[in-house]
PDB file of N, CA, C and O in Angstrom:
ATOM      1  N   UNK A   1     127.451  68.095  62.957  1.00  0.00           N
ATOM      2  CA  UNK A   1     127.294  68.555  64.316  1.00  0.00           C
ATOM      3  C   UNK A   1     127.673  67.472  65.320  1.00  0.00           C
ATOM      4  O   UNK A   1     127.758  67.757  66.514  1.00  0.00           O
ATOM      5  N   UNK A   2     127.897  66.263  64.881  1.00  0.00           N
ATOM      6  CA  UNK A   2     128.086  65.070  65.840  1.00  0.00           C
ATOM      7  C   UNK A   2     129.664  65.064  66.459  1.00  0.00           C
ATOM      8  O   UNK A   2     130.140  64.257  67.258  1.00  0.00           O
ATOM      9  N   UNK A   3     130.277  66.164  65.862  1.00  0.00           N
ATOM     10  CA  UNK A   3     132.173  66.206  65.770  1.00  0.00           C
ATOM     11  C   UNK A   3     132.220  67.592  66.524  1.00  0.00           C
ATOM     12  O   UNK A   3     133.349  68.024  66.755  1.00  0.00           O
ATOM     13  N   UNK A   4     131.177  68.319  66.924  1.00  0.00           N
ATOM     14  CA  UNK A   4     131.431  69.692  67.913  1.00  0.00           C
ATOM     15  C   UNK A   4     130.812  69.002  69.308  1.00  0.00           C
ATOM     16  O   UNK A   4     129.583  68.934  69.347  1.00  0.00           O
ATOM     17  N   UNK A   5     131.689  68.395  70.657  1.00  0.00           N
ATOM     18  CA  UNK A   5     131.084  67.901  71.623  1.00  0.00           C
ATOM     19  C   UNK A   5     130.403  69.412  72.268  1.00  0.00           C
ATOM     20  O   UNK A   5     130.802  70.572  72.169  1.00  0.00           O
ATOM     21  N   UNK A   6     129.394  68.906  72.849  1.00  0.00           N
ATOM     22  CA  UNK A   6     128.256  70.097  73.744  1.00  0.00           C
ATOM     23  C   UNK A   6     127.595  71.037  73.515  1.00  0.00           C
ATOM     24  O   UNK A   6     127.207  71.918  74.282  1.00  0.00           O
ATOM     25  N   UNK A   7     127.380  70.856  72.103  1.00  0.00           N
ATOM     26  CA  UNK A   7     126.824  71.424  70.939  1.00  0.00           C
ATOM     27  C   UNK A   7     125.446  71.105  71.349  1.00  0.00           C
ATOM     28  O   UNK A   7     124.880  72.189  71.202  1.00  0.00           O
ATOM     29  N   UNK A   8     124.817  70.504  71.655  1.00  0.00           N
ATOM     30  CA  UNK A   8     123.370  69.965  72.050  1.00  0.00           C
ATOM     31  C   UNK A   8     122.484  70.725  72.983  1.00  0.00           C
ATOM     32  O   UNK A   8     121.272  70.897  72.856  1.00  0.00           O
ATOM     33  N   UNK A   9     123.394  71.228  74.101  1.00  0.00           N
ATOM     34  CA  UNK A   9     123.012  72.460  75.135  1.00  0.00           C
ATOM     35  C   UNK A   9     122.711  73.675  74.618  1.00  0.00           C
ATOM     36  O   UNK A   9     122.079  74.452  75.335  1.00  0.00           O
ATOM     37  N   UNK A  10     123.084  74.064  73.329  1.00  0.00           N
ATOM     38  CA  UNK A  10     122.801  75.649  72.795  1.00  0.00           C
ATOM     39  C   UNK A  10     121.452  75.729  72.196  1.00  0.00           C
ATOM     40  O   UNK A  10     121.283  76.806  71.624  1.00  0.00           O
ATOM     41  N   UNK A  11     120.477  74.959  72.149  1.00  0.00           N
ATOM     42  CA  UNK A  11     119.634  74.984  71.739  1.00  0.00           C
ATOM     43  C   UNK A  11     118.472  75.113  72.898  1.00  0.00           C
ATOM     44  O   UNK A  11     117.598  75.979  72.928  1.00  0.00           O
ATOM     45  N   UNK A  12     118.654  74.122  73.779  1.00  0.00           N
ATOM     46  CA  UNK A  12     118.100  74.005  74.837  1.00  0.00           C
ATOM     47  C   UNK A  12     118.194  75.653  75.900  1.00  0.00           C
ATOM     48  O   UNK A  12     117.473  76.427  76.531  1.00  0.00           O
ATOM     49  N   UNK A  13     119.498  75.443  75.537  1.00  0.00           N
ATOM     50  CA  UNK A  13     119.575  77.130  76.189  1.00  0.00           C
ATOM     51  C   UNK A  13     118.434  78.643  75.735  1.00  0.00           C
ATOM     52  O   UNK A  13     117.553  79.291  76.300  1.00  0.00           O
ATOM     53  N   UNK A  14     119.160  78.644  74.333  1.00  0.00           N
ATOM     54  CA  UNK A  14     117.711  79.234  73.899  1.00  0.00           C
ATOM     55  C   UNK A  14     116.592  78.939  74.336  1.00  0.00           C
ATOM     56  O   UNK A  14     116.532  79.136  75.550  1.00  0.00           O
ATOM     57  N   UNK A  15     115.618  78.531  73.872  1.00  0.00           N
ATOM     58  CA  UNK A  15     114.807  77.929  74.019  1.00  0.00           C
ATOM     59  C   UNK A  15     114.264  78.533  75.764  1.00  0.00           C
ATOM     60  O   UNK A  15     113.294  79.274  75.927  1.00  0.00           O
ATOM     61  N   UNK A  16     115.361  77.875  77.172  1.00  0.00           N
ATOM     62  CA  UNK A  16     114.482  78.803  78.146  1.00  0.00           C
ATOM     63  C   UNK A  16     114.980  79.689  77.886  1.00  0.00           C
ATOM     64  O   UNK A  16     114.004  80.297  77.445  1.00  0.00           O
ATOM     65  N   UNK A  17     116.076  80.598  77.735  1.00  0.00           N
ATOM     66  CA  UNK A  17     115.913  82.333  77.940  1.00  0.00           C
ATOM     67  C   UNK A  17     114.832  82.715  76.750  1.00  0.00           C
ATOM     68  O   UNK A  17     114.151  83.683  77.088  1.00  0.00           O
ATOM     69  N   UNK A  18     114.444  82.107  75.207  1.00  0.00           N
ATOM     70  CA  UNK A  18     113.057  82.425  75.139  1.00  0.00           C
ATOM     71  C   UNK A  18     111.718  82.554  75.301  1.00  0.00           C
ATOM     72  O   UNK A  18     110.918  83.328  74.776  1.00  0.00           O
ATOM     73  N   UNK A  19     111.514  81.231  76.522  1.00  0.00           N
ATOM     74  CA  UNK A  19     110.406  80.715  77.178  1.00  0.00           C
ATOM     75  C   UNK A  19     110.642  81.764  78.484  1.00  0.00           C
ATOM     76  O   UNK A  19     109.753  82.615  78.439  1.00  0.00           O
ATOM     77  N   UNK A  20     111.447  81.961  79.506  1.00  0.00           N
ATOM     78  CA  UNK A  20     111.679  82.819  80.496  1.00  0.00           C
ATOM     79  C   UNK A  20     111.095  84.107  80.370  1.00  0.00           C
ATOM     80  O   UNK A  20     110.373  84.589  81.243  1.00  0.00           O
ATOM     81  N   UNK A  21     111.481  84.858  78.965  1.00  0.00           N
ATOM     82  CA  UNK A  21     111.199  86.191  78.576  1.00  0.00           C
ATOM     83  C   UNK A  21     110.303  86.219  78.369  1.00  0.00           C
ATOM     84  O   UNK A  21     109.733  87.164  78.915  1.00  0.00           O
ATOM     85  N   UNK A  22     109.369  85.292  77.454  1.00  0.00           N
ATOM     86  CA  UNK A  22     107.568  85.324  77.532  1.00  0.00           C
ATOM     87  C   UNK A  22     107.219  85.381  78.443  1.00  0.00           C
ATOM     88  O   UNK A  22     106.526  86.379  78.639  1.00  0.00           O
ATOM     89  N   UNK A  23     107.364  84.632  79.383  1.00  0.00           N
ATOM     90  CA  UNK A  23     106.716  84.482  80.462  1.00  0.00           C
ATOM     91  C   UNK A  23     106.797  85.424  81.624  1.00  0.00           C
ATOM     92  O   UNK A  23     106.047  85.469  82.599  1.00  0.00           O
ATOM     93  N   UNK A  24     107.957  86.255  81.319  1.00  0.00           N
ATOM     94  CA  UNK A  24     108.165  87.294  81.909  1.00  0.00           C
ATOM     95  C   UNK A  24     107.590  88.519  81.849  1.00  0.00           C
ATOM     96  O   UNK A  24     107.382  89.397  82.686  1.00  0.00           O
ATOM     97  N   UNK A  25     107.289  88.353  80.225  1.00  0.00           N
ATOM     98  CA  UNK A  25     106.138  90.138  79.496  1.00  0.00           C
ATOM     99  C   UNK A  25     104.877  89.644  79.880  1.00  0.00           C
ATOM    100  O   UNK A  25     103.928  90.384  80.141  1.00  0.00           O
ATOM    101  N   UNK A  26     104.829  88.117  79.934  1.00  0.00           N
ATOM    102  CA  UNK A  26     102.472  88.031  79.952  1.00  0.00           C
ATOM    103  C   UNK A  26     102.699  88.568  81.754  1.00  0.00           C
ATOM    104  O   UNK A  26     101.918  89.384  82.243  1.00  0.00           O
ATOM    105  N   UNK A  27     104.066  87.863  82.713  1.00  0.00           N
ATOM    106  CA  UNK A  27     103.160  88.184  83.904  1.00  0.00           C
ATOM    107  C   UNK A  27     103.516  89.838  84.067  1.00  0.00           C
ATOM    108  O   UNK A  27     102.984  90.360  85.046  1.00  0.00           O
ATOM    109  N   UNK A  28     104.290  90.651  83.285  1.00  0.00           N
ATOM    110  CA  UNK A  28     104.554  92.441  83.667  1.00  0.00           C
ATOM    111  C   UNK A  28     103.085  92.916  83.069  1.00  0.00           C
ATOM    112  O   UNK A  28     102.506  93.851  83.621  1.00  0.00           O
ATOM    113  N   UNK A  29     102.476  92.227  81.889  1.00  0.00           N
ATOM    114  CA  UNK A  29     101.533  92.717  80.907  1.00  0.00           C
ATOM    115  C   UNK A  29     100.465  92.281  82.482  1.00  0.00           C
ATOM    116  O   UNK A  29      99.855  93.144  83.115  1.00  0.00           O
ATOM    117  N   UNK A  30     100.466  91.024  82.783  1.00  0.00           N
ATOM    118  CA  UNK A  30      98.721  91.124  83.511  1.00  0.00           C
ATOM    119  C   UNK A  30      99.303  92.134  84.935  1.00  0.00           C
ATOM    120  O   UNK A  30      98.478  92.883  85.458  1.00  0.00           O
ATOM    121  N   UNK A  31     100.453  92.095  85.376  1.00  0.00           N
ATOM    122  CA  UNK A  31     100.619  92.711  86.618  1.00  0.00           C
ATOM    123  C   UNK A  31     100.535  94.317  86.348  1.00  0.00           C
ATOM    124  O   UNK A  31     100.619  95.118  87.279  1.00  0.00           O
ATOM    125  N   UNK A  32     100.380  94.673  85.141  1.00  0.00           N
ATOM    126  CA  UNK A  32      99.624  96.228  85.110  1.00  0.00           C
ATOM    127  C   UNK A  32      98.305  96.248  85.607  1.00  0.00           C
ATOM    128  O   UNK A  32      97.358  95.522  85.305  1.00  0.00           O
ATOM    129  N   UNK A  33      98.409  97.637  86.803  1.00  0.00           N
ATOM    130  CA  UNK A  33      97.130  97.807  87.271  1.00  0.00           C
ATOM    131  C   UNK A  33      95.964  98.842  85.862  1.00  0.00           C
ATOM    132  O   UNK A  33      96.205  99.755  85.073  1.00  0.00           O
ATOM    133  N   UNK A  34      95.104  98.268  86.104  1.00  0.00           N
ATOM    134  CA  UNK A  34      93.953  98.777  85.124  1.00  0.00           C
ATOM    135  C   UNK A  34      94.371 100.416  85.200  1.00  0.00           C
ATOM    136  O   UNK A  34      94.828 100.869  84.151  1.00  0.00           O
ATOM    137  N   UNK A  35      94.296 101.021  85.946  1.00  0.00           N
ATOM    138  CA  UNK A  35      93.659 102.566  86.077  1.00  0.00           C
ATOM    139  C   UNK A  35      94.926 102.739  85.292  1.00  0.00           C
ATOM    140  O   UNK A  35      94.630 103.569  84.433  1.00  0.00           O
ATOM    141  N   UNK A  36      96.389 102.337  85.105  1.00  0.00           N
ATOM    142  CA  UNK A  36      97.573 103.199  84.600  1.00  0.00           C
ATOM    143  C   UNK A  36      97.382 102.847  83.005  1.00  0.00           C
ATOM    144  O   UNK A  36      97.697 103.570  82.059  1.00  0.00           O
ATOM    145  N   UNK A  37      96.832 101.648  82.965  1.00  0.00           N
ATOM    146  CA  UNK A  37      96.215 101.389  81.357  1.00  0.00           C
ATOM    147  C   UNK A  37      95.491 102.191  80.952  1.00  0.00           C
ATOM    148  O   UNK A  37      95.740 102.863  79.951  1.00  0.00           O
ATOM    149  N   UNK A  38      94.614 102.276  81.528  1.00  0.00           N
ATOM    150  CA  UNK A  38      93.429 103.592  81.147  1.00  0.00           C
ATOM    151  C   UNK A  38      93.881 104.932  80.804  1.00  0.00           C
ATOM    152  O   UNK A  38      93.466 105.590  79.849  1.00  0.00           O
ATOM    153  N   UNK A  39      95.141 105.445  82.016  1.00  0.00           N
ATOM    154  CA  UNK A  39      95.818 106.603  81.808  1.00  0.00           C
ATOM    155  C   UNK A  39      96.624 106.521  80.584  1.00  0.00           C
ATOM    156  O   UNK A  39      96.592 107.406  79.729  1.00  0.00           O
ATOM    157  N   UNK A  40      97.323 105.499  80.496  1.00  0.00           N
ATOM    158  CA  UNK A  40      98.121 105.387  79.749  1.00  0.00           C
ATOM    159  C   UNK A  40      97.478 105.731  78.017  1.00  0.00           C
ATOM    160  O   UNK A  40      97.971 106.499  77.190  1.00  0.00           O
ATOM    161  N   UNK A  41      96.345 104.936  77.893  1.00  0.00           N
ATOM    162  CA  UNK A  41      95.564 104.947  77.126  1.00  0.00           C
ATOM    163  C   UNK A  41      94.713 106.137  76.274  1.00  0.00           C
ATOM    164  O   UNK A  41      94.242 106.218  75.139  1.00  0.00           O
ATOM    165  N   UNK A  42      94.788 107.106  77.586  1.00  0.00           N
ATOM    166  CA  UNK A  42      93.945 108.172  76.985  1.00  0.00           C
ATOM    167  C   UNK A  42      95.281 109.405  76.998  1.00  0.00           C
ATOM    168  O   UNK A  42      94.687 110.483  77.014  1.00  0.00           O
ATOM    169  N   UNK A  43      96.571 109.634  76.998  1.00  0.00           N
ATOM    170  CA  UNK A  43      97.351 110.155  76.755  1.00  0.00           C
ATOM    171  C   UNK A  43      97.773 110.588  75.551  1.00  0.00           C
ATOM    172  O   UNK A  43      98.502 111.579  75.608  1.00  0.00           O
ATOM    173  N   UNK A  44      97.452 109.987  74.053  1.00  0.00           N
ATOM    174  CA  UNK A  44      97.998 110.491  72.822  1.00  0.00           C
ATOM    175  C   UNK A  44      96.013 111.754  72.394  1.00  0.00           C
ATOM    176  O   UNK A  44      96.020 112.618  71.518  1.00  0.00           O
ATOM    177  N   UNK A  45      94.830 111.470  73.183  1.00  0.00           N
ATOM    178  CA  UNK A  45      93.772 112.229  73.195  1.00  0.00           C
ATOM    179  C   UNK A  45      93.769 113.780  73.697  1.00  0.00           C
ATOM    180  O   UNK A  45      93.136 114.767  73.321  1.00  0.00           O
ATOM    181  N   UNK A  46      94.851 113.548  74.810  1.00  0.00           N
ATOM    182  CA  UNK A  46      94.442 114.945  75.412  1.00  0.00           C
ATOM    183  C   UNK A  46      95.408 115.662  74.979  1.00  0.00           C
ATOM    184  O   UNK A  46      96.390 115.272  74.348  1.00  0.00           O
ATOM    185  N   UNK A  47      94.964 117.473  75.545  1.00  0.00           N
ATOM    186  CA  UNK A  47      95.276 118.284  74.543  1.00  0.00           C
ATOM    187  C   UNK A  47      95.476 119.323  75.739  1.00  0.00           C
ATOM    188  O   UNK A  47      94.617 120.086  76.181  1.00  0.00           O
ATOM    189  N   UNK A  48      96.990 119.167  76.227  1.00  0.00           N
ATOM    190  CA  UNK A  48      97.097 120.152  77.658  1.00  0.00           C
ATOM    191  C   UNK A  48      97.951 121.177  77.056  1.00  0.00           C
ATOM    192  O   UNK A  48      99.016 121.499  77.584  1.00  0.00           O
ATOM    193  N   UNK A  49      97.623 121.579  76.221  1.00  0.00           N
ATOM    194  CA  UNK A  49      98.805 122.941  75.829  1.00  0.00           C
ATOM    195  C   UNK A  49     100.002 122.882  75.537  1.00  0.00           C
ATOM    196  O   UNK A  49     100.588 123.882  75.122  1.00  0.00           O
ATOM    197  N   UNK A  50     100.739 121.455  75.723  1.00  0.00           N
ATOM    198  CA  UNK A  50     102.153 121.139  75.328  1.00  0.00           C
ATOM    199  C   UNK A  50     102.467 121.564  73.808  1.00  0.00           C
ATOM    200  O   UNK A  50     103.560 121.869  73.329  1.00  0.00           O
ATOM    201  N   UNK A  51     101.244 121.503  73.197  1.00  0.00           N
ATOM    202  CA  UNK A  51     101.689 121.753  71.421  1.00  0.00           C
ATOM    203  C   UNK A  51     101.179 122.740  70.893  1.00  0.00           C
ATOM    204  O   UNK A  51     100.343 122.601  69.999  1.00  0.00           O
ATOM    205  N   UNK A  52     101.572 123.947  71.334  1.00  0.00           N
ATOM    206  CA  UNK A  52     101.334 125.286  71.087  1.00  0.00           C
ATOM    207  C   UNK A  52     101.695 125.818  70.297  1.00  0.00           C
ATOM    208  O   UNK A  52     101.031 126.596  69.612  1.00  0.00           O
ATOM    209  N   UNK A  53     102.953 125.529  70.148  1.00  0.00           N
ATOM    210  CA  UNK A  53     103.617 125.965  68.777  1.00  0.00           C
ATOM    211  C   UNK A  53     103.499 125.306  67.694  1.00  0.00           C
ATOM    212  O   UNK A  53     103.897 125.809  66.644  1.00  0.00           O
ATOM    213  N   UNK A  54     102.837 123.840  67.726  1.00  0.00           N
ATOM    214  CA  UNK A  54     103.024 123.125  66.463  1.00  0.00           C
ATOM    215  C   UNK A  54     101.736 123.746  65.963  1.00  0.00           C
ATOM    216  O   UNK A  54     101.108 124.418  66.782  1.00  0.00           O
ATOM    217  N   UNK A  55     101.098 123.579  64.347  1.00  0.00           N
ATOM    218  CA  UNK A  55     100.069 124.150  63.957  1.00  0.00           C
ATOM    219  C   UNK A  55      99.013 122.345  64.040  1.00  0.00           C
ATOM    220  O   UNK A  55      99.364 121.168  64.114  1.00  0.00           O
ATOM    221  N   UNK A  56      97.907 122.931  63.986  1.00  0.00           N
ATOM    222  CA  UNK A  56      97.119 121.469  63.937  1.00  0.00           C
ATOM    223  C   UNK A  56      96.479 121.160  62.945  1.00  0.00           C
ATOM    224  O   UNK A  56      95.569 121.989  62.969  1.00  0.00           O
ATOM    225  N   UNK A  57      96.308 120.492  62.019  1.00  0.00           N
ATOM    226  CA  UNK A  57      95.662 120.562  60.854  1.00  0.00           C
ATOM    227  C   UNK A  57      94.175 120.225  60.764  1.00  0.00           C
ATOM    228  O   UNK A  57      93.359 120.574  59.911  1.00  0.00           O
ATOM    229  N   UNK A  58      94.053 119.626  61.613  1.00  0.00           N
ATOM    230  CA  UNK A  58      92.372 120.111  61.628  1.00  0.00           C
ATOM    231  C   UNK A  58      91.513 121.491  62.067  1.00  0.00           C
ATOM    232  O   UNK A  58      90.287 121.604  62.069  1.00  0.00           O
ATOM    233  N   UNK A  59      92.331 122.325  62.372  1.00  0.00           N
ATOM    234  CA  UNK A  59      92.056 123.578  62.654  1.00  0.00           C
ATOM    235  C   UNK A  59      92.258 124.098  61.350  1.00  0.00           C
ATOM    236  O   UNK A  59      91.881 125.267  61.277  1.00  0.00           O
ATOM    237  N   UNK A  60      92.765 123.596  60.195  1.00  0.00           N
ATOM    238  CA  UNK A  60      93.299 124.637  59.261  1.00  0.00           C
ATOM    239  C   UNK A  60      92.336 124.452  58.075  1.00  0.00           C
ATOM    240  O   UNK A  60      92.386 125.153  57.065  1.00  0.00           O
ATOM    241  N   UNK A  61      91.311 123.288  58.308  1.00  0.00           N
ATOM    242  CA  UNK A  61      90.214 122.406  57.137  1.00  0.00           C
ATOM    243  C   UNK A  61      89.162 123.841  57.171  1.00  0.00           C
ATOM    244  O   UNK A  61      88.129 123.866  56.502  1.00  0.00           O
TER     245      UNK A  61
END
């Protein structure tokens, strides 16, 4: 590697666009407001009639 000149920068490069991108999901992750978490959260629970046609298998026990 001592015979490829500027070879030394590609690492460093990485390195911030991988440090950038962390730091980019913790501050999108804390800059979620609570209540859309919550919504978000209780969305695979509820049961608004969208799956009418599918059969449910706990109905069938």
């Amino acid at each position: 590697m001592e015979t490829i000149s500027g070879i030394e920068i590609f690492p460093i490069i990485a390195l911030l666009i991988f440090f950038l991108f962390f730091v980019g999901l913790i501050w999108w992750v804390y800059g979620y407001q609570k209540s859309t978490i919550n919504e978000l959260s209780r969305l695979p629970l509820e049961d608004n009639g969208e799956n009418e046609g599918e059969t449910n298998i706990n109905s069938q026990l």
